[in-house]
GUKE-986805 format. One record per residue: residue in one letter; x, y, z of N, C-alpha, C, O in turn. Coordinates in steps of 0.1 Angstrom, whole numbers, plus 5000, padded with zeros to 4 digits. Each point is the difference from the previous one (the first is absolute). Layout:
# residues N
aXYZXYZXYZXYZ;...
***
This chain:
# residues 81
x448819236367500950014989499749894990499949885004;x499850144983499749904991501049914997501250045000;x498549854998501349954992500149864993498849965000;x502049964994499049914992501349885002501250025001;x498349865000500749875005500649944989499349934993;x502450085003500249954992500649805005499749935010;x501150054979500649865004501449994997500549904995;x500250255010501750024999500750025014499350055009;x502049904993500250055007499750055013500049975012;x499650164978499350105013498549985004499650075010;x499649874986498849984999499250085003499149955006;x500850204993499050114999500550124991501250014996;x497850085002500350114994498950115005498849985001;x502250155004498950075004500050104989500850044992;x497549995010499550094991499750125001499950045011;x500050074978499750135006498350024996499649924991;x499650175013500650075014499949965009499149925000;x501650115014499750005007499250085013500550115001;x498649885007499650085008500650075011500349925009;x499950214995501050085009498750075005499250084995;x500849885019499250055007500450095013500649965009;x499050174992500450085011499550065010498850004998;x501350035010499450085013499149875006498949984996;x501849945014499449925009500250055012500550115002;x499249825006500049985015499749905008499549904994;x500550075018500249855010498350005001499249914996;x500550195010498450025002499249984985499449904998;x500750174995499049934986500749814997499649944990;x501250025017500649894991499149905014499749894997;x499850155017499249955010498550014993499249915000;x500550234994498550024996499849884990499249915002;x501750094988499749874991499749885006498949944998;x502350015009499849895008498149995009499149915000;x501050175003498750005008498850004994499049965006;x500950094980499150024993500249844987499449984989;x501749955017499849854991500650064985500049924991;x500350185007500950034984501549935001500849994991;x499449975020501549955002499449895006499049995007;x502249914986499849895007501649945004501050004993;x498649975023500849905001500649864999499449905005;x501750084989500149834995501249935008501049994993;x499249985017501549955006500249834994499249914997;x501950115004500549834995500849955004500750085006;x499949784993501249935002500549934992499449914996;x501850125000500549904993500749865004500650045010;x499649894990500549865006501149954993499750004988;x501449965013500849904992500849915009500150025012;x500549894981500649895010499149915003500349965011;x498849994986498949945005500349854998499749925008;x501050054979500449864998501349925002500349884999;x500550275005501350005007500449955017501149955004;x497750095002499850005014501250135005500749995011;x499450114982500250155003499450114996500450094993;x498249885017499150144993500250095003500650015011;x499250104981500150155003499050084993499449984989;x500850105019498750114997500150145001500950065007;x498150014985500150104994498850085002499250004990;x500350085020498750104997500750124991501150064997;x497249945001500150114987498550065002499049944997;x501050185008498850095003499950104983500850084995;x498549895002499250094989498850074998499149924999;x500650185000498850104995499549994991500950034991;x497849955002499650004989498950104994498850005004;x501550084988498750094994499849994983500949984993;x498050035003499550054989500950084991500950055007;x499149974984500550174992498850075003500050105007;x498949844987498850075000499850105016499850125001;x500449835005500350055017501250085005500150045012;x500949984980501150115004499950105001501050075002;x497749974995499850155002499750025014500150115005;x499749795002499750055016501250005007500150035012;x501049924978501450015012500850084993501150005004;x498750084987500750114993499350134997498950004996;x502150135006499050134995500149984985498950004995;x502049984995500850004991500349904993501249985003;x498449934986500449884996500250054982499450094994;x501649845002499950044986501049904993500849935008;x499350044980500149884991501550074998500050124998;x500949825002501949995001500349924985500049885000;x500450194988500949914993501649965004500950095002;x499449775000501350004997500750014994501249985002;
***
């Protein structure tokens, strides 16, 4: 989803279009993975550190290309808002 960083408030704006992608499945979303078009990125967030009450936060994320969503969709096409 495009979108552009302002300095209000809300601090973003999403843009059109957007991309609506259809006809997936668990097995093409493994093929990608396996063929390195998907990447995995896991992370942690930390806080409390200077409090001496840390806490923590995983956060597992997938990462792909646009150029690359054709291997995880039959169907992709550009969405105005």
């Amino acid at each position: 989803m495009p979108y552009t960083h302002r300095n209000t408030p809300s601090g973003y704006r999403y843009d059109s279009p957007v991309l609506l992608g259809e006809g997936t499945n668990f097995p093409k979303f493994l093929a990608a993975l396996c063929s390195q078009h998907v990447a995995y990125d896991p992370g942690c967030k930390m806080g409390g550190l200077f409090t001496g009450k840390i806490t923590q936060k995983a956060r597992s994320q997938f990462r792909i290309s646009l150029r690359r969503l054709n291997v995880l969709y039959n169907r992709i096409e550009p969405v105005d808002l």
